[in-house]
C-alpha positions in Angstrom: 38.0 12.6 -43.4 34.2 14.1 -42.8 31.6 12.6 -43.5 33.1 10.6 -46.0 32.2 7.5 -47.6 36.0 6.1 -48.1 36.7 2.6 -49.6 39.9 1.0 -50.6 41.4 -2.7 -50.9 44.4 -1.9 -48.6 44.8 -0.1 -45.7 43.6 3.1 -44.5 46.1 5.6 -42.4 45.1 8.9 -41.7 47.7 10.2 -39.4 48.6 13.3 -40.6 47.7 16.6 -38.3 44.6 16.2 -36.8 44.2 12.8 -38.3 40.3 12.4 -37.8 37.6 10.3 -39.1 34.2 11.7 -38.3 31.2 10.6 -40.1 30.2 8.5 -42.9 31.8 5.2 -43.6 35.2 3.9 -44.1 36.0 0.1 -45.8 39.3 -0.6 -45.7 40.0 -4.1 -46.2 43.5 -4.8 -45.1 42.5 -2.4 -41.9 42.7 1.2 -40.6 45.1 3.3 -38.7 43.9 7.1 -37.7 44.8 9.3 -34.7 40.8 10.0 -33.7 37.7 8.3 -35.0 34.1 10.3 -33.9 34.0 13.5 -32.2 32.9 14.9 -29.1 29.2 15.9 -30.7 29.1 11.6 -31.0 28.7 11.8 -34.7 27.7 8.5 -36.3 30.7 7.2 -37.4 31.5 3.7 -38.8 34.6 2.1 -39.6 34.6 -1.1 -41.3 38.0 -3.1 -41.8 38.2 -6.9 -43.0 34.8 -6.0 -45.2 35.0 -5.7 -48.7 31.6 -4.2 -50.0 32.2 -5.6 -53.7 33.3 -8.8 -52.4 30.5 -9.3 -50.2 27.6 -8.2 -52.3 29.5 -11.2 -55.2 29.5 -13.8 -52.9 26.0 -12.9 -51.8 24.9 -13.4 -55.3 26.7 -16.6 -55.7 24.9 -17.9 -53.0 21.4 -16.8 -53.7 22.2 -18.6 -57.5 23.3 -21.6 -56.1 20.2 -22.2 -54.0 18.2 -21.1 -56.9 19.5 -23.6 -59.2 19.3 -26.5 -56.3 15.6 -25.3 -55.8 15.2 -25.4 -59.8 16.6 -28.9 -59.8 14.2 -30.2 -57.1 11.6 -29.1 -59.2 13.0 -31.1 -62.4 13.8 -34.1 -60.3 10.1 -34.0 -59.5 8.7 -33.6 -63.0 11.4 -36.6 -63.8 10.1 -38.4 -61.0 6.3 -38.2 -62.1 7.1 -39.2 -65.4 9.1 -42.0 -64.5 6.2 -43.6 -62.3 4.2 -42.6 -65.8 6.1 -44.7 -67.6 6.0 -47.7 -65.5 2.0 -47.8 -65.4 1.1 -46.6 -69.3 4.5 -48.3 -70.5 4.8 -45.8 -73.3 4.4 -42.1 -73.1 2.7 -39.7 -75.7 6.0 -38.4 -78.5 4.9 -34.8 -77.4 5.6 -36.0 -73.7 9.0 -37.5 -74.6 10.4 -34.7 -76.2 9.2 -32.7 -73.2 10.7 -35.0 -70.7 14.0 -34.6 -73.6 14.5 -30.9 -72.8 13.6 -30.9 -69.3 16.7 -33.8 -68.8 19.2 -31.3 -71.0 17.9 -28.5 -68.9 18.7 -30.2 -66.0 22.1 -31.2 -67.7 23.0 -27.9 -68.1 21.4 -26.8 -63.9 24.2 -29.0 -63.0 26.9 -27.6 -65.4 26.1 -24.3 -63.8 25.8 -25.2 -60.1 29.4 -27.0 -60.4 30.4 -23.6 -61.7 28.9 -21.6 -59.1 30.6 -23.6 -55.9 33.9 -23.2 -57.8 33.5 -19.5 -57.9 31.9 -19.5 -54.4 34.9 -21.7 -53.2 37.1 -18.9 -54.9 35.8 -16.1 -52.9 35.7 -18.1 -49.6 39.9 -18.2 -49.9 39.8 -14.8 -49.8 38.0 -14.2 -46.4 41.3 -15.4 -44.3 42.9 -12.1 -45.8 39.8 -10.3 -44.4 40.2 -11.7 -40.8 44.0 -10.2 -40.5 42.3 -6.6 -40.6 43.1 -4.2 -37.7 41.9 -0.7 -36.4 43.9 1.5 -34.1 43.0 4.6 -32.9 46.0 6.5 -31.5 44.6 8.9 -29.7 40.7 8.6 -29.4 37.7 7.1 -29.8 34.3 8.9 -29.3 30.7 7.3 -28.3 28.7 6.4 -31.6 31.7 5.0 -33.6 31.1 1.4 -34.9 33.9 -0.4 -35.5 33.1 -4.2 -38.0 36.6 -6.2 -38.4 35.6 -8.8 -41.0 31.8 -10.2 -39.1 32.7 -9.0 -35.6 31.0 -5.2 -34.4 31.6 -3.3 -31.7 29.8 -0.4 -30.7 31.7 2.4 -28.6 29.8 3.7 -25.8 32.3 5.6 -24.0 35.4 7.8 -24.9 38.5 5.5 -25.2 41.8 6.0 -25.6 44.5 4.6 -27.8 42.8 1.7 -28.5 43.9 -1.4 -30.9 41.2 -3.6 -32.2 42.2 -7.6 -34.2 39.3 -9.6 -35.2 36.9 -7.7 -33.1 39.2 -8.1 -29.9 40.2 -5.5 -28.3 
């Protein structure tokens, strides 16, 4: 594979002949097996096992909703807040103000509705990172200078040639 930009949900083995990855990226979630990874020109290459692009990039966005909505709910709490202490000194409010204060509290009905369903789906995607940690990379034969090798949050950086190396959760 040259200069490739290879992804798949299991695992990669390129073992066959020359059994080289050189360039680009490679995602391989359950890990990746190949007999040389770089070349001896130190092209840029980075394999990635453990790391699901999709996956990440989803609970990324689940994330950034979540503390959206919390932020969003501060900001209701507050308008709730100020109309509360309203209240308590005028004793009545104006009907225009009530009605407000009537879709602001549904609004915030529904903020919570949604935040409970984003930590479920967050929680969902969090069970999912164990399988990420079992990733693996072996090299059999070689590993060149300029290959980057990510196993779920761990990176390593080759500097020197290597040989037959096994990484497991960044460890070599």
């Amino acid at each position: 594979a040259m200069h490739s930009k290879i992804q798949t949900n299991g695992t990669l083995t390129i073992t066959e002949k020359n059994g080289l990855i050189v360039g680009g990226e490679t995602y391989a979630v359950r890990g990746i097996k190949t007999k040389t990874a770089g070349n001896d020109n130190y092209t840029p290459t980075a394999l990635f096992a453990g790391v699901d692009k999709e996956f990440n990039e989803k609970l990324h966005a689940s994330k950034e909703s979540l503390a959206e909505n919390i932020e969003n709910q501060k900001k209701i709490d507050r308008v709730l807040h100020k109309s509360t202490r309203m209240k308590l000194v005028k004793k009545t409010l104006p009907e225009e103000m009530v009605k407000m204060l009537n879709k602001v509290k549904n609004i915030k009905d529904e903020k919570e509705i949604e935040k409970k369903k984003t930590i479920i789906e967050i929680e969902k995607l969090k069970s999912r990172i164990d399988e990420f940690k079992e990733a693996k990379v072996e090299i059999m034969d070689v590993v060149y200078p300029e290959t980057t090798i990510t196993i779920y949050d761990k990176h390593i950086k080759i500097n020197d040639i290597a040989k037959s190396i096994y990484y497991k959760n960044g460890q070599r």
